[in-house]
C-alpha positions as CSV (number, residue, x, y, z in Angstrom):
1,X,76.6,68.0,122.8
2,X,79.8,66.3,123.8
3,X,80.2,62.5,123.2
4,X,82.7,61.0,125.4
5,X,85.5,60.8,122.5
6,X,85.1,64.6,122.1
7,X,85.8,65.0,126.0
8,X,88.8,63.3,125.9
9,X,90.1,65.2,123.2
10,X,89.2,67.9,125.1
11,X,91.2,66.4,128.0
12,X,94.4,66.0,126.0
13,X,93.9,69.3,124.7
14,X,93.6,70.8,127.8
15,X,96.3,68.8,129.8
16,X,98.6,69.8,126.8
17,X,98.1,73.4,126.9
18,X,98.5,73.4,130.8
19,X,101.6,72.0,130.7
20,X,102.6,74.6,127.8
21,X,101.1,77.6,129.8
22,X,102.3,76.9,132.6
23,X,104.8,74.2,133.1
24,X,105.5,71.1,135.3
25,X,106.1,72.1,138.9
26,X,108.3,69.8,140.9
27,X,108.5,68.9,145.0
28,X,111.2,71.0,146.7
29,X,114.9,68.9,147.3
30,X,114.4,67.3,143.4
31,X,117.7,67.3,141.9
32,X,119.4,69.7,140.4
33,X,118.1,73.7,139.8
34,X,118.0,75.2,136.5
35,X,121.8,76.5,135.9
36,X,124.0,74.7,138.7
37,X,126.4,72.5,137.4
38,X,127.0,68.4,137.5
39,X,130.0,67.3,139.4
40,X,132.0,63.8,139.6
41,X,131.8,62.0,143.1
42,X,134.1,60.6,145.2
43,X,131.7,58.0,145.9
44,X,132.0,54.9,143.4
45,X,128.1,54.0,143.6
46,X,126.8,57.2,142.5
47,X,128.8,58.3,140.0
48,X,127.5,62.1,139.6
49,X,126.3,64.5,142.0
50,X,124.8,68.3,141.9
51,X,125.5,71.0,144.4
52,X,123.0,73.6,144.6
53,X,122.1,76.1,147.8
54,X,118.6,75.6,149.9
55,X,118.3,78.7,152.1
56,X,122.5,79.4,152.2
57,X,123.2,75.7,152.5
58,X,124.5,73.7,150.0
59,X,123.7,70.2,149.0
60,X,124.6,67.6,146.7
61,X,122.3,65.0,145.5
62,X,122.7,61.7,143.3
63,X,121.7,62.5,139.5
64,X,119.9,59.1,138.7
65,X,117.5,60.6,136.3
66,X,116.9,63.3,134.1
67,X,113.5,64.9,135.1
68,X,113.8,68.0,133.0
69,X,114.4,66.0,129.9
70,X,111.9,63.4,131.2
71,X,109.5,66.6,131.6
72,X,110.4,67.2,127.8
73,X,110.3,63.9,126.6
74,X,106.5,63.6,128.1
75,X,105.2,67.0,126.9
76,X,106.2,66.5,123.2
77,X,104.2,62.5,123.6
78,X,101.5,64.6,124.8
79,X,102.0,67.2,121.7
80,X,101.6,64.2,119.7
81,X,98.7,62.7,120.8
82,X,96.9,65.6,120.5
83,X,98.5,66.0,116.8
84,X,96.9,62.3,116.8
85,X,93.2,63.3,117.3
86,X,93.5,65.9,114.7
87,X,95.1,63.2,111.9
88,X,92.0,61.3,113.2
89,X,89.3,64.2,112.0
90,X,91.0,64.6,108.7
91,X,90.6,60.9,108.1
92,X,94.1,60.2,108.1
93,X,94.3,57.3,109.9
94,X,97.6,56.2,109.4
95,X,98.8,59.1,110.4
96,X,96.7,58.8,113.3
97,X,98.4,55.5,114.8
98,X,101.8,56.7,113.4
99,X,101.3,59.5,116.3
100,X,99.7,57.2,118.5
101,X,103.0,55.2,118.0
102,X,105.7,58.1,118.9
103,X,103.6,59.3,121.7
104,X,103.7,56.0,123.5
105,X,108.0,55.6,122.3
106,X,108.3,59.0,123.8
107,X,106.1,58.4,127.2
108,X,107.5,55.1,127.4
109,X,111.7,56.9,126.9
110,X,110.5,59.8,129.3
111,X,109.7,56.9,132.3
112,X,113.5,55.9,131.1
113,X,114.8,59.1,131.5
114,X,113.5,59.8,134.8
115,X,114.3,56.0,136.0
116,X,117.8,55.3,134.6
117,X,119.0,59.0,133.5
118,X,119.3,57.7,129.9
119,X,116.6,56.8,126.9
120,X,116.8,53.1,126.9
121,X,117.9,51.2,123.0
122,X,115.2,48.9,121.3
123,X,114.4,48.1,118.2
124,X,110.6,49.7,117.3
125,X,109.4,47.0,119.3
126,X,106.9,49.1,121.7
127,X,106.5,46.0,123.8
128,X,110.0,45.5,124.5
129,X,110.6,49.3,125.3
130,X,107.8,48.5,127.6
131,X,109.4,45.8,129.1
132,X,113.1,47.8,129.6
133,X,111.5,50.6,131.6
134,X,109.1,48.9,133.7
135,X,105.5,49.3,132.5
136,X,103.1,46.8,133.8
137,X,102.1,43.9,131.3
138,X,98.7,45.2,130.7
139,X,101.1,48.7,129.3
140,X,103.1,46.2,127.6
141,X,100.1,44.5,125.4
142,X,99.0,48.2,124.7
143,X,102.1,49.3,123.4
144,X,102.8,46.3,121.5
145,X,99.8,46.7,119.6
146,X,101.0,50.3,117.9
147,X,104.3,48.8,117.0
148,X,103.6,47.9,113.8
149,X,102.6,51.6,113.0
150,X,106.4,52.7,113.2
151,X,106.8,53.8,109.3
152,X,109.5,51.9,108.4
153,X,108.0,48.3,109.3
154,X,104.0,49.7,107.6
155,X,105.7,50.9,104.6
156,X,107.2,47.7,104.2
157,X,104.2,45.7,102.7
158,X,101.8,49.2,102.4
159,X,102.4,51.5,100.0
160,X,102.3,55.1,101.3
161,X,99.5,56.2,98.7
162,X,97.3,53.4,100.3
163,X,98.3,53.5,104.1
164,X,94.8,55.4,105.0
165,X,93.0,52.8,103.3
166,X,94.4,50.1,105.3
167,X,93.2,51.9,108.5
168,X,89.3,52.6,109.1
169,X,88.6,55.3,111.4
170,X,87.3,53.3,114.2
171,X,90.6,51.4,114.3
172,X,92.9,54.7,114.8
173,X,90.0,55.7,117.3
174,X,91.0,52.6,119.2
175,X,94.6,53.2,118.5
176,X,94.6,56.4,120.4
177,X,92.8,55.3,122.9
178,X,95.5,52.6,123.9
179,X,98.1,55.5,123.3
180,X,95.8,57.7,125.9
181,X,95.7,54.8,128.8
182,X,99.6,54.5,128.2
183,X,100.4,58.1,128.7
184,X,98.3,58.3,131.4
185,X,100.6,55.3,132.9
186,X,103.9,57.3,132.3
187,X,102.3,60.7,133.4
188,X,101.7,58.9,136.9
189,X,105.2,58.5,137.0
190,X,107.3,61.3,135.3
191,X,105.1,63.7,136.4
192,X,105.1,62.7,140.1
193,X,108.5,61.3,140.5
């Protein structure tokens, strides 16, 4: 019998192997093809462009975002929540929300990629990353409560040895769920750009 934390596990698991197996597939006319090369514009608003053919016909379009490296970007945040659920059922629950913290950094830097054609500098703040690329406020609570699981800032007044202890299971449980709703969030966009 399935409880409803195993089916989302299952979820993730399976979402995460899709997009191994078979990979993202993008709308026709989205920037650039695999191998074609970025040029320099004439135009002083759009600073780069790509030429690639469509049926004998070349066209340029405006590189304003990196969708392959956003596509990247959002399959290794889905790697780690998975990785996330399986810290979880070896009771290491630090290590859970550590993972449930660099899956919503890299969600969160793949909606920058795709927006602004660059990763966007914070400081390990979640919320303000949140804040930079555009995620609603509700996003922004969620992410700001997993900041303080970026190692440096835990390790600070936890030792290592004792990080586990400072976690109890149903916490991380809660942790990746918040990590799940906000990779949901940035799959709505990077995924359907």
């Amino acid at each position: 019998m399935h409880t409803d934390d195993q089916a989302g596990r299952d979820d993730d698991q399976d979402e995460l192997e899709r997009l191994i197996r078979e990979g993202v597939h993008l709308d026709e006319g989205l920037l650039q093809k695999p191998g074609t090369g970025v040029t320099k514009s004439e135009h002083p608003h759009t600073p780069y462009t790509t030429t690639y053919e469509v049926e004998d016909e070349e066209k340029e379009v405006p590189v304003t975002h990196d969708v392959q490296g956003a596509l990247g970007l959002y399959a290794e945040a889905a790697a780690d929540l998975a990785t996330a659920g399986v810290e979880l059922g070896l009771g290491r629950h630090f290590a859970c929300a550590d993972f449930c913290n660099q899956a919503v950094e890299k969600a969160a830097q793949a909606v920058s990629l795709l927006r602004f054609g660059r990763r966007s500098m914070y400081d390990h703040n979640l919320r303000e990353l949140g804040a930079l690329v555009g995620a609603p406020p509700d996003i922004q609570e969620e992410m700001a409560l997993l900041t303080p699981f970026h190692p440096e800032a835990f390790y600070v007044d936890t030792p290592p040895e004792e990080a586990d202890e400072m976690i109890s299971a149903q916490q991380a449980e809660t942790y990746r769920q918040h990590a799940r709703h906000i990779l949901k969030w940035a799959r709505s966009i990077v995924l359907n750009p």
